[in-house]
Backbone bond lengths (Angstrom), bond angles and torsions (degrees), N, CA, C in turn:
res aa  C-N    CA-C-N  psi(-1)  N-CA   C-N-CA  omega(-1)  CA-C   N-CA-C  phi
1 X - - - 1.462 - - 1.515 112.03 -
2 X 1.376 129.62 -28.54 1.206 150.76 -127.93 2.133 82.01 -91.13
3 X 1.353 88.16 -76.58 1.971 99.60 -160.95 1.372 100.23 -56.30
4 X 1.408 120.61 150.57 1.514 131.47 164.14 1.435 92.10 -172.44
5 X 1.471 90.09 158.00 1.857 117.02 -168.25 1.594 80.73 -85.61
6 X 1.597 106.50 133.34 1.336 108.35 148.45 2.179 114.62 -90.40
7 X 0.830 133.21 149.00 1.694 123.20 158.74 1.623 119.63 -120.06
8 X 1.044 115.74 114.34 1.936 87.68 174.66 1.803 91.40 -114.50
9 X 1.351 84.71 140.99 1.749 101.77 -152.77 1.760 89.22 -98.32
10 X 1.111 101.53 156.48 1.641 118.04 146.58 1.538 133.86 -58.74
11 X 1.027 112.58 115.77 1.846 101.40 177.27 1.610 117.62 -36.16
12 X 1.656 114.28 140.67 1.450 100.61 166.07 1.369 82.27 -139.12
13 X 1.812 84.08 -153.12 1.581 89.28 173.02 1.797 117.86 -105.96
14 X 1.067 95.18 -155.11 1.840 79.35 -161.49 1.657 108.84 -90.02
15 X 1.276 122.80 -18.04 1.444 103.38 -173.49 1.961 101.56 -79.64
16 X 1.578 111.70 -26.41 1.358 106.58 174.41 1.579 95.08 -69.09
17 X 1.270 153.59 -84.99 1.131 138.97 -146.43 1.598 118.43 -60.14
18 X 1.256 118.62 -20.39 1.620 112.57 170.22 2.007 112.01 -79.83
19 X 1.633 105.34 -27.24 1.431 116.82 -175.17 2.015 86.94 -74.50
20 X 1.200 133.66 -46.28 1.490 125.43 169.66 1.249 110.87 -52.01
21 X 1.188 126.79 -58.05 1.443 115.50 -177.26 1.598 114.16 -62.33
22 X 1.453 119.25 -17.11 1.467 100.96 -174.20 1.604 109.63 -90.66
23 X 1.575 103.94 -17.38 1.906 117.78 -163.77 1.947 89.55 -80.46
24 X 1.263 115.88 -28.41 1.290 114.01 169.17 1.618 128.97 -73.46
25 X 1.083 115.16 -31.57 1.382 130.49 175.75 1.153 81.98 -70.68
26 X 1.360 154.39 -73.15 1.362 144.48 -93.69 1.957 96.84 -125.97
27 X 1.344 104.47 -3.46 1.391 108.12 173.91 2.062 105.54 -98.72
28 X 1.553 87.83 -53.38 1.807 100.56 171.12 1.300 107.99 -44.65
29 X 1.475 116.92 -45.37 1.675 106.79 -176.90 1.152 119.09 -76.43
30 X 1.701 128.93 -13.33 1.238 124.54 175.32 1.756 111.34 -118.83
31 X 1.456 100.92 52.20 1.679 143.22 157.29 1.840 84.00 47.62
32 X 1.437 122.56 12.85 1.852 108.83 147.70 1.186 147.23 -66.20
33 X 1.485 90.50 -2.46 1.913 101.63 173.27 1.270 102.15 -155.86
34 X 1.209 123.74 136.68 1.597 134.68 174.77 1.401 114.38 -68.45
35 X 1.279 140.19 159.04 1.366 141.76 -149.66 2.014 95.97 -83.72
36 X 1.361 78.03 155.24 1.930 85.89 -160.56 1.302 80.82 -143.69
37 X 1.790 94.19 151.98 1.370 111.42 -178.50 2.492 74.31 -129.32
38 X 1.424 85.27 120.33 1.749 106.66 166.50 1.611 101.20 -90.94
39 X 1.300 118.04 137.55 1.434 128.92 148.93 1.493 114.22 -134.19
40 X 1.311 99.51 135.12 1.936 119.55 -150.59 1.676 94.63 -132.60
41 X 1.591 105.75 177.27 1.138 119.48 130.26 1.468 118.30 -164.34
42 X 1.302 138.05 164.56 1.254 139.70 172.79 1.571 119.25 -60.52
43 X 1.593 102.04 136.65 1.676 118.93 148.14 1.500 116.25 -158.86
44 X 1.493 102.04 132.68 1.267 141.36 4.13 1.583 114.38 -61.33
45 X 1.453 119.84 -163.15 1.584 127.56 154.48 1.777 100.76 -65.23
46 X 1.436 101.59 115.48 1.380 101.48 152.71 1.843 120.17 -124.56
47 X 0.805 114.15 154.35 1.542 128.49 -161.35 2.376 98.29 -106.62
48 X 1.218 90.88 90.36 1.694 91.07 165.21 1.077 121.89 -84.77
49 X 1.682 109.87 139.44 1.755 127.23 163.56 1.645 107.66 -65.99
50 X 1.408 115.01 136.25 2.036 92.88 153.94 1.598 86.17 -85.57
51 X 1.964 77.86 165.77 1.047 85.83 -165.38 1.582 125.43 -78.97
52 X 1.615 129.24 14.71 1.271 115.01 165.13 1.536 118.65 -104.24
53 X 1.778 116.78 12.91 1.062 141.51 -162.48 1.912 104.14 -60.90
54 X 1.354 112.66 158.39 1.426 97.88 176.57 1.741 109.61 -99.41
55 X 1.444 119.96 142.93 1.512 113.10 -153.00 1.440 93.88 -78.05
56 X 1.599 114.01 -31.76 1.914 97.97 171.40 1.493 135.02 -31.86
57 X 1.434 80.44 -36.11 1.843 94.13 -162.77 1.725 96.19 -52.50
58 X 1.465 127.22 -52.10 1.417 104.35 158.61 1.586 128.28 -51.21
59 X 1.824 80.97 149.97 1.497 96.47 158.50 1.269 137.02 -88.79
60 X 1.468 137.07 68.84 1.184 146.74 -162.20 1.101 116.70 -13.73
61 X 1.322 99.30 -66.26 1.937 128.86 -164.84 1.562 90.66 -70.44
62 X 0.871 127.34 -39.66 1.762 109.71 -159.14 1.630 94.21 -77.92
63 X 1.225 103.78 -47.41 2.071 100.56 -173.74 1.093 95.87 -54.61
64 X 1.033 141.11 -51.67 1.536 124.55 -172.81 1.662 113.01 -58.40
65 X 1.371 118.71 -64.35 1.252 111.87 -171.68 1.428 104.71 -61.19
66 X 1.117 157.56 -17.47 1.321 152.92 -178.74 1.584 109.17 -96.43
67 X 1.224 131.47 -2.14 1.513 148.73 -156.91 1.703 113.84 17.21
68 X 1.394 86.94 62.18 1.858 100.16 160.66 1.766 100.05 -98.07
69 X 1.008 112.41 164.71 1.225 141.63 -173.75 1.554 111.58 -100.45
70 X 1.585 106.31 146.70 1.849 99.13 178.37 1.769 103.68 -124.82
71 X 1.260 133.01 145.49 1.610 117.26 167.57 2.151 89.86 -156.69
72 X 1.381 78.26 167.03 1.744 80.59 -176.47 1.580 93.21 -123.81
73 X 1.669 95.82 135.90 1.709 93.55 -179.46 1.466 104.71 -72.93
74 X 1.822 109.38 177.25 1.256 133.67 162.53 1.759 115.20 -55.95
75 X 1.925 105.16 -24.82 1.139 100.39 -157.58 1.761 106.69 -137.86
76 X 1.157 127.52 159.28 1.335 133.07 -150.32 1.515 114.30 -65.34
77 X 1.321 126.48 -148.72 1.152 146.89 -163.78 1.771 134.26 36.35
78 X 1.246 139.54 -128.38 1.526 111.60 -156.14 1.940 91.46 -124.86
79 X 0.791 145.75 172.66 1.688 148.74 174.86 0.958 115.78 -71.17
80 X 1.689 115.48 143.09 1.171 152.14 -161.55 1.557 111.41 -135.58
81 X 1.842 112.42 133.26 0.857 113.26 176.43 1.636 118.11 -110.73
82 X 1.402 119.70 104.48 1.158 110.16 -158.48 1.743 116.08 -100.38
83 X 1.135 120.88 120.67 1.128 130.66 150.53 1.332 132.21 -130.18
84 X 2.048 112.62 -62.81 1.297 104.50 -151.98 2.020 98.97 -89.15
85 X 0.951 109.63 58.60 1.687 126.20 -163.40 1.333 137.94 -127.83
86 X 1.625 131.56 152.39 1.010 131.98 177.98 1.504 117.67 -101.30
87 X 1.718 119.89 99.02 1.334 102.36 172.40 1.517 111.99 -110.08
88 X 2.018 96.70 156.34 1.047 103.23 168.46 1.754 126.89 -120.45
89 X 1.427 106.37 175.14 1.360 93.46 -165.50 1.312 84.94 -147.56
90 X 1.733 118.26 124.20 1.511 137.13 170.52 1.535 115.23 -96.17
91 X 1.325 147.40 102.04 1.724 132.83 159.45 1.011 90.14 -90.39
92 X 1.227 98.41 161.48 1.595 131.47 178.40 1.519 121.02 -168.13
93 X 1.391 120.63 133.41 1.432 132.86 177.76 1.475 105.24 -47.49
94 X 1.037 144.47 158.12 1.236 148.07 -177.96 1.814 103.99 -83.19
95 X 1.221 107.56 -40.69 1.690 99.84 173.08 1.700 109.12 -78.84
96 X 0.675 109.36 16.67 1.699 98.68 -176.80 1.294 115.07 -106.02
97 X 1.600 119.39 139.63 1.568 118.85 -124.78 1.658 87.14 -76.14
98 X 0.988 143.70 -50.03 1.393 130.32 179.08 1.554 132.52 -39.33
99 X 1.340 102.20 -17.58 1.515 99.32 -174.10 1.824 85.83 -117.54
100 X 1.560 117.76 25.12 1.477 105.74 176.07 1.756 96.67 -78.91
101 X 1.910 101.05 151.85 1.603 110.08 166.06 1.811 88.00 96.93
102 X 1.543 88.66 166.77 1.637 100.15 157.82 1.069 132.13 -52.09
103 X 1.459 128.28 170.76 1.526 145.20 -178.05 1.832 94.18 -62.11
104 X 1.223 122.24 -43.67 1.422 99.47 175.22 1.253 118.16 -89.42
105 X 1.190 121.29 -27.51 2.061 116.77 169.53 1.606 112.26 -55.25
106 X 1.826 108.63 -24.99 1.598 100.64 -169.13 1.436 98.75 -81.39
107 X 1.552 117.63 -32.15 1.559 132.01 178.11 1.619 100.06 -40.54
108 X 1.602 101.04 -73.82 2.028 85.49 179.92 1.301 118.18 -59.46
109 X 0.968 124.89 -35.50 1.219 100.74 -175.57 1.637 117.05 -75.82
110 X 1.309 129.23 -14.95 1.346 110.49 -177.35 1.448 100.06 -94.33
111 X 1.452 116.59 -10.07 1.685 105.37 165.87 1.287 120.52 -72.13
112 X 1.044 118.57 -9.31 1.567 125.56 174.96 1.821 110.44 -53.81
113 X 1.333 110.01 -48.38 1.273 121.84 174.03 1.486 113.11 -74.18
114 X 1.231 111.47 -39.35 1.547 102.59 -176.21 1.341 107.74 -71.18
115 X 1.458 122.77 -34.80 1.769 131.42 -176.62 1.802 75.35 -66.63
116 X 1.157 125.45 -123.77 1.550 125.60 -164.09 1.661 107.74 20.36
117 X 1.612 109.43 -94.04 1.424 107.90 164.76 1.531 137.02 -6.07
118 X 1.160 88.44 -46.55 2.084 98.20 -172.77 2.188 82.60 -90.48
119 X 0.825 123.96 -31.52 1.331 121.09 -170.03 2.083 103.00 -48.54
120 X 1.162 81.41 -57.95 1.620 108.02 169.76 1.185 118.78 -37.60
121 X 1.064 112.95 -44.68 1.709 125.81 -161.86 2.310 93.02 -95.02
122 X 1.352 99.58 -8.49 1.514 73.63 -172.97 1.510 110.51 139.01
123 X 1.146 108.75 -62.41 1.685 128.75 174.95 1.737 116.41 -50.64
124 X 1.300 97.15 159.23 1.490 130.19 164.57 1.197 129.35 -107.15
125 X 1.558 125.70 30.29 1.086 107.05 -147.65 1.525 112.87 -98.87
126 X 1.308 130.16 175.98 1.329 129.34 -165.21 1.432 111.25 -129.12
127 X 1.391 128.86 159.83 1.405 131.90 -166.27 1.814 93.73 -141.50
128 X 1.239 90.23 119.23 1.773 116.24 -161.36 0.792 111.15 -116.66
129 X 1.770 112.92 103.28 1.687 131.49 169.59 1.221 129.07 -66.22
130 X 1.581 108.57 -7.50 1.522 117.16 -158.65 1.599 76.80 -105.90
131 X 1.163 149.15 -17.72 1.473 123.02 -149.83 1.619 107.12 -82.60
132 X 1.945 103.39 -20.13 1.404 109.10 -158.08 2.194 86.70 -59.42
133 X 0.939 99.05 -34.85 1.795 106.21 -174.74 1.475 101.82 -41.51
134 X 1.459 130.65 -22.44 1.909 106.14 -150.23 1.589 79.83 -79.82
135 X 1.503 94.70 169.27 1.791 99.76 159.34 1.888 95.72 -119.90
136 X 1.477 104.56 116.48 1.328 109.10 -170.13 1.622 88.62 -138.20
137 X 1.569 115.48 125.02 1.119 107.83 -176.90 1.912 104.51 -121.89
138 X 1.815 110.66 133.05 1.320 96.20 -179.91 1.209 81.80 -169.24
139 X 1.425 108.58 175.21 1.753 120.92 -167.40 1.731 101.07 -88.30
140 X 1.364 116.47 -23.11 1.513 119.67 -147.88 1.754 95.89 -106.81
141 X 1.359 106.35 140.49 1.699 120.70 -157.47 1.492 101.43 -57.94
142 X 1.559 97.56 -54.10 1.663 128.86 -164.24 1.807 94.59 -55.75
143 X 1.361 127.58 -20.71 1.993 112.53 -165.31 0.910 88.95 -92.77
144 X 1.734 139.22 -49.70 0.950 126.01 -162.29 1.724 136.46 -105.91
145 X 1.457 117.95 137.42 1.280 121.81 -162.38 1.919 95.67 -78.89
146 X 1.799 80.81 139.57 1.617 120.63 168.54 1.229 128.85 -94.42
147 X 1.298 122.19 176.27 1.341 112.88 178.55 1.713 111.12 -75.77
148 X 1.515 129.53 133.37 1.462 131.49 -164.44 1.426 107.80 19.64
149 X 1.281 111.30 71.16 1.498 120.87 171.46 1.593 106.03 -73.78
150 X 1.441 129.06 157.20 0.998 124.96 -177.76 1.084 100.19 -114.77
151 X 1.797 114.10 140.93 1.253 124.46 -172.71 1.579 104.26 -132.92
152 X 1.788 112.79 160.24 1.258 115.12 150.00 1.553 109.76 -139.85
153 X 1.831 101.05 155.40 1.026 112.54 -178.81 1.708 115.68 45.03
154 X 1.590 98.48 37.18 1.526 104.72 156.13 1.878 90.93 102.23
155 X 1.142 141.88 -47.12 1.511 145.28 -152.96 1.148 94.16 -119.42
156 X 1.699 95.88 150.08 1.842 109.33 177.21 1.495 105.14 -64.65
157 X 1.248 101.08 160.53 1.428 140.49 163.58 1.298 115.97 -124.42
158 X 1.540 138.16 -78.04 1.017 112.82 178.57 1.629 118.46 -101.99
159 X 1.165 103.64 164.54 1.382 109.69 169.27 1.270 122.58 -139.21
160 X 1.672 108.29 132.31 1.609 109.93 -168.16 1.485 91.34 -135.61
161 X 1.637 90.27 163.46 2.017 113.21 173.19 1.607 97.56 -149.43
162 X 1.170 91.19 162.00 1.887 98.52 -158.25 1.780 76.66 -124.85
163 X 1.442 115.95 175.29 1.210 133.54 145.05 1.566 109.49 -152.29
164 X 1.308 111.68 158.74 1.429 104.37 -152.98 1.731 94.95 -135.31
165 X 1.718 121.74 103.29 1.646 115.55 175.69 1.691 109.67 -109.62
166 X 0.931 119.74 -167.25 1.433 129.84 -157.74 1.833 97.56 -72.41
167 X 1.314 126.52 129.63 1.225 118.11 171.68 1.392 90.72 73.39
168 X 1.233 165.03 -18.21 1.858 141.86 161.09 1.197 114.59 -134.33
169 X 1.519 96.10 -170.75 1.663 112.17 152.81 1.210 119.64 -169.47
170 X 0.948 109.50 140.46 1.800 137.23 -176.00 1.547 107.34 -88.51
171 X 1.809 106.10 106.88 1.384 111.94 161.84 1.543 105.40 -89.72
172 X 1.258 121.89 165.05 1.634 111.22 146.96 1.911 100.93 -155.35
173 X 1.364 106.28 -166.41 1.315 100.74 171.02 1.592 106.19 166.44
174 X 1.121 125.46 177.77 1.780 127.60 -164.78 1.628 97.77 -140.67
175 X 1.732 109.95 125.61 1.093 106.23 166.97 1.843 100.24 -124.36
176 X 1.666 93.90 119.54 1.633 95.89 -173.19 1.687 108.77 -89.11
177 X 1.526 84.30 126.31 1.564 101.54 -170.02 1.853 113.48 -69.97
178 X 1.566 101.48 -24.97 1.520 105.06 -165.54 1.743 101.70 -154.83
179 X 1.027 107.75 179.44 1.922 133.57 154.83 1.419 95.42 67.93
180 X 1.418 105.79 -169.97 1.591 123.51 -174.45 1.235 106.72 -66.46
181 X 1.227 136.16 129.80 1.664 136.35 128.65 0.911 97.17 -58.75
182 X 0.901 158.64 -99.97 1.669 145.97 -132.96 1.467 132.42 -38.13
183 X 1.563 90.11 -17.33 1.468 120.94 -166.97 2.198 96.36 -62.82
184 X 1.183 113.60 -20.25 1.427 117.62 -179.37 1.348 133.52 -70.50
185 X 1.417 93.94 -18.50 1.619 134.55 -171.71 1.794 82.64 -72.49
186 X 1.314 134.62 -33.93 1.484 128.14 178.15 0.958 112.56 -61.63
187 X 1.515 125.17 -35.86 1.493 117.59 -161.13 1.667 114.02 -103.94
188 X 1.397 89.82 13.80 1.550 95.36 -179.36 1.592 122.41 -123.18
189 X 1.250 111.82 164.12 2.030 105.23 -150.84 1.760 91.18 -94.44
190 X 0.992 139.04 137.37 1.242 161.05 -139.93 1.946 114.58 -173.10
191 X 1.312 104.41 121.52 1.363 91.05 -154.84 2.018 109.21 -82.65
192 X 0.895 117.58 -6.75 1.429 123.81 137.93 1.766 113.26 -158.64
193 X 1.531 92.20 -158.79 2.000 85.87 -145.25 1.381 96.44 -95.48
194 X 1.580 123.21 8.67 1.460 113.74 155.71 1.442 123.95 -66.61
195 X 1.463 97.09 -40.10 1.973 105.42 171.52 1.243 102.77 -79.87
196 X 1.247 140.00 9.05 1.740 128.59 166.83 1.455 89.60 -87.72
197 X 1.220 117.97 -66.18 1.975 124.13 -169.78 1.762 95.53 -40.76
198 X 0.893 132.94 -44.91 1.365 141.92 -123.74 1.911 77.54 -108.67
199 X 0.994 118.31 -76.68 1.871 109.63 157.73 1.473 119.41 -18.96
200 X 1.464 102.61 -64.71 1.538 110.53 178.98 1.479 127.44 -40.42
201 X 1.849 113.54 -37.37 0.905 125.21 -149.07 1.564 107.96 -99.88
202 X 2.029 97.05 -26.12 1.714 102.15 177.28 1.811 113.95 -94.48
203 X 1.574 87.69 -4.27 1.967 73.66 165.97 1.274 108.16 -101.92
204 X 1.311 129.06 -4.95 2.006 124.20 166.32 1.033 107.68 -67.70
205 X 1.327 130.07 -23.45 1.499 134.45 -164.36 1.322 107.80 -91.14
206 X 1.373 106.22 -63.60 1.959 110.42 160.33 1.318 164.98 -61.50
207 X 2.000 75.19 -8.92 1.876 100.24 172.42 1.485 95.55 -142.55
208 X 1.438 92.54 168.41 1.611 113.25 -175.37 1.552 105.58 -127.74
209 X 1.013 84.03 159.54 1.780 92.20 139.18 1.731 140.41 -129.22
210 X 1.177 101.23 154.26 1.596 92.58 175.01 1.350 129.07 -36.19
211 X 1.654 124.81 -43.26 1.267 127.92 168.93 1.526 111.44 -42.73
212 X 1.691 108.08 -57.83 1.765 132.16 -178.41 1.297 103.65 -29.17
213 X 1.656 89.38 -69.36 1.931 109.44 -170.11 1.744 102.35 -68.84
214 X 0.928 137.57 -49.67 2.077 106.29 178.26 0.911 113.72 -111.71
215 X 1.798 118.75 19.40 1.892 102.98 159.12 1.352 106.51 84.82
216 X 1.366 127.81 -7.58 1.285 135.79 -176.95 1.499 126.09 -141.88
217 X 1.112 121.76 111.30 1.925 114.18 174.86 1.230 124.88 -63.04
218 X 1.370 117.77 115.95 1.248 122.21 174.06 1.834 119.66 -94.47
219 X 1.372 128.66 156.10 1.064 114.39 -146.58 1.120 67.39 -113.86
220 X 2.110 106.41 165.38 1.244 127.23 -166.07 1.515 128.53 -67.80
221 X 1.592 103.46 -27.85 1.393 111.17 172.53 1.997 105.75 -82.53
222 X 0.780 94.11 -30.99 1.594 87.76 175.56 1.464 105.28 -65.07
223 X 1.198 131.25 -68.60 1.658 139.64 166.12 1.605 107.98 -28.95
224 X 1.286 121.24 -37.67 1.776 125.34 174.81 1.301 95.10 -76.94
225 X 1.421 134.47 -59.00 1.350 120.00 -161.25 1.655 117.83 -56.98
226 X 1.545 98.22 -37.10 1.543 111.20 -174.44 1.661 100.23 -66.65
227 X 1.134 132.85 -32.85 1.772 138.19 -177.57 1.716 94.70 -66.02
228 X 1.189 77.34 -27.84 2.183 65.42 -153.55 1.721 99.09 -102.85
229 X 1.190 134.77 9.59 1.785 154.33 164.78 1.755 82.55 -93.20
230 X 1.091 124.01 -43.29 1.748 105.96 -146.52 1.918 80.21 -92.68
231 X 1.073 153.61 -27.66 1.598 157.81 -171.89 1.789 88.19 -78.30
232 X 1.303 112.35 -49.36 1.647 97.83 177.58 1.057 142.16 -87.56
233 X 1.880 99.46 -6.28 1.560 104.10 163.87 1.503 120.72 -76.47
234 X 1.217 113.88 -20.88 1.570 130.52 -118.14 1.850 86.59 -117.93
235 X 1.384 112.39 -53.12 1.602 119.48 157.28 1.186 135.97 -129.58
236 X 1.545 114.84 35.10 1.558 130.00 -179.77 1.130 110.47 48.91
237 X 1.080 150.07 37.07 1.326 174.41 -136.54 1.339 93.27 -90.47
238 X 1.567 145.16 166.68 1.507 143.48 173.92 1.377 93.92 -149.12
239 X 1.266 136.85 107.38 1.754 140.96 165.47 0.700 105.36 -77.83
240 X 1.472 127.32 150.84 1.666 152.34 135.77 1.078 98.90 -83.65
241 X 1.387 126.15 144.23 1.451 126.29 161.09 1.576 102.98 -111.60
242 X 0.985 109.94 146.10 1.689 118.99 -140.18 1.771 108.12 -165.52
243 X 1.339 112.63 175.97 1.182 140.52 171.93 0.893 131.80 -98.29
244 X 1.640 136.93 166.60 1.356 148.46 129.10 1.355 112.70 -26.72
245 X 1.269 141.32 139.93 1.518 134.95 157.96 1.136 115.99 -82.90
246 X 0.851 131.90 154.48 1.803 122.19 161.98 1.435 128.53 -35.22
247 X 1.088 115.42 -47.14 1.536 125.57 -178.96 1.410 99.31 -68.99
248 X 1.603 121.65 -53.38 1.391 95.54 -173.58 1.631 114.32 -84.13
249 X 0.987 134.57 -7.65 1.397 146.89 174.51 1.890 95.43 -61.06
250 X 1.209 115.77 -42.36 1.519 112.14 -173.12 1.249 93.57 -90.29
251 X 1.458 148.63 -6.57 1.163 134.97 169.39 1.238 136.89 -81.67
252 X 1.714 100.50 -40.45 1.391 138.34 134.67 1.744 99.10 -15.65
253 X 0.988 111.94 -91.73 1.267 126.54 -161.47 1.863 125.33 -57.24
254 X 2.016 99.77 -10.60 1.281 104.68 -166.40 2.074 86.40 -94.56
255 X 1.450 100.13 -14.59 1.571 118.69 -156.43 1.235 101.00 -80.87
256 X 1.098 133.64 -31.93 1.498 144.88 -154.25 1.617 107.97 -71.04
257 X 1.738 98.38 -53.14 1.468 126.17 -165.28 1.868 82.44 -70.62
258 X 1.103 135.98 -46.48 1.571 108.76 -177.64 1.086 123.21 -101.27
259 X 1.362 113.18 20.01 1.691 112.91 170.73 1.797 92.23 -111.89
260 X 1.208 131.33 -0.38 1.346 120.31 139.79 1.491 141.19 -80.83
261 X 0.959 95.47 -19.35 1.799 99.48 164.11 1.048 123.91 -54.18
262 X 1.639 113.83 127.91 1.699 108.43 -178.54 1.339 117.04 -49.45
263 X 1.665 110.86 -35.02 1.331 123.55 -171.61 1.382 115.24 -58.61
264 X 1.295 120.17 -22.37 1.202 121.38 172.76 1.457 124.72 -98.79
265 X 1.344 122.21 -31.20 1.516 123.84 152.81 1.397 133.88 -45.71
266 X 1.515 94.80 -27.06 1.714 110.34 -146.80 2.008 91.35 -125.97
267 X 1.549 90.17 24.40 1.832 79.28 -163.18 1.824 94.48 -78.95
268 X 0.783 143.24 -44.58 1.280 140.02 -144.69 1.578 90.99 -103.26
């Protein structure tokens, strides 16, 4: 349980960083790479679908003229606009005690480490079983409550979706270090710009950010170090910090070209 590859990746853009997270799952599950905790972030700003999301709900035309980026993750729940942020990305073998139990038993338990982490940095924050209960319906990740979503000072902070294939599973999730959430409300189709404001106004209210929550900006490698201290307090965990292998680096790379296709963003 102990060894896992740590990576902290380079920014790209989003269809290479979701095609990494899947060439990694897909090596971990066929016992070629030991479980890795990835920390990334986006460039440019791109705006993700989960993946059973409907591709309308973007606004085509506006990402383009503003040159944000569009890709649909491997894994569920409502869109995310990623830039000014820290994401992470967990595989794991399917027997390995962290991903033991259901998609929501593996949820607490890998929030256990991420709550620790933010502990580090300053925070209090809490991971809320009752929230999966609201019925809150909206296109944008940040309004609506997940299973033990982690919150501060009442509003999310992070947000994660797991997907689960033969031999693994893929956690990931975005903790925004700074700027507007609301700012997502742009890239999404709204039938005029009173219901965009009116978007704008219920994801400031329901999410934060790290800056929000301690009054202070923390820079991105500091925010990674604190994720990956709170994974080693939390289950003695021992990292390598490490690489891509070859195989998944060429997989990576065969992955990219179809998580850019409109056809695949825009499939549902």
């Amino acid at each position: 349980m102990r060894q896992c590859r740590l990576i902290y990746d380079s920014p790209t853009v989003g269809r290479y960083n979701m095609a990494k997270d899947e060439a990694i799952l897909t090596a971990v599950s066929a016992g070629d790479a030991p479980p890795t905790l990835r920390l990334y972030a986006w460039e440019p700003m791109c705006l993700s679908l989960g993946y059973g999301q409907r591709g309308r709900e973007a606004d085509i035309d506006r990402l383009a003229a503003i040159g944000w980026e569009i890709v649909r993750r491997p894994t569920g729940g409502k869109a995310i606009l990623h830039g000014d942020e820290l994401t992470y990305s967990l595989a794991l073998p399917t027997d390995h005690p962290l991903a033991a139990g259901d998609v929501v038993t593996s949820y607490l338990t890998i929030s256990r480490a991420l709550v620790a982490g933010l502990e580090l940095l300053g925070l209090r924050p809490q991971a809320d079983p009752l929230a999966a209960a609201l019925k809150i319906q909206g296109p944008v990740c940040f309004e609506v409550p997940s299973h033990y979503e982690i919150t501060a000072n009442g509003r999310k902070l992070i947000g994660s979706a797991q997907v689960r294939r033969k031999g693994g599973i893929l956690q990931h999730g975005t903790l925004p270090l700074y700027g507007d959430l609301g700012r997502i409300c742009t890239a999404l189709d709204y039938p005029d710009e009173a219901s965009r404001e009116a978007g704008r106004e219920q994801v400031r209210a329901r999410a934060i950010t790290l800056e929000a929550a301690l009054g202070r900006r923390v820079a991105w490698q500091t925010a990674a170090d604190a994720l990956v201290q709170g994974f080693v307090q939390t289950f003695d965990l021992d990292f390598t910090i490490d690489t891509f292998t070859p195989d998944e680096q060429a997989d990576a790379e065969r992955l990219q070209a179809i998580y850019g296709r409109p056809e695949h963003y825009l499939r549902r």
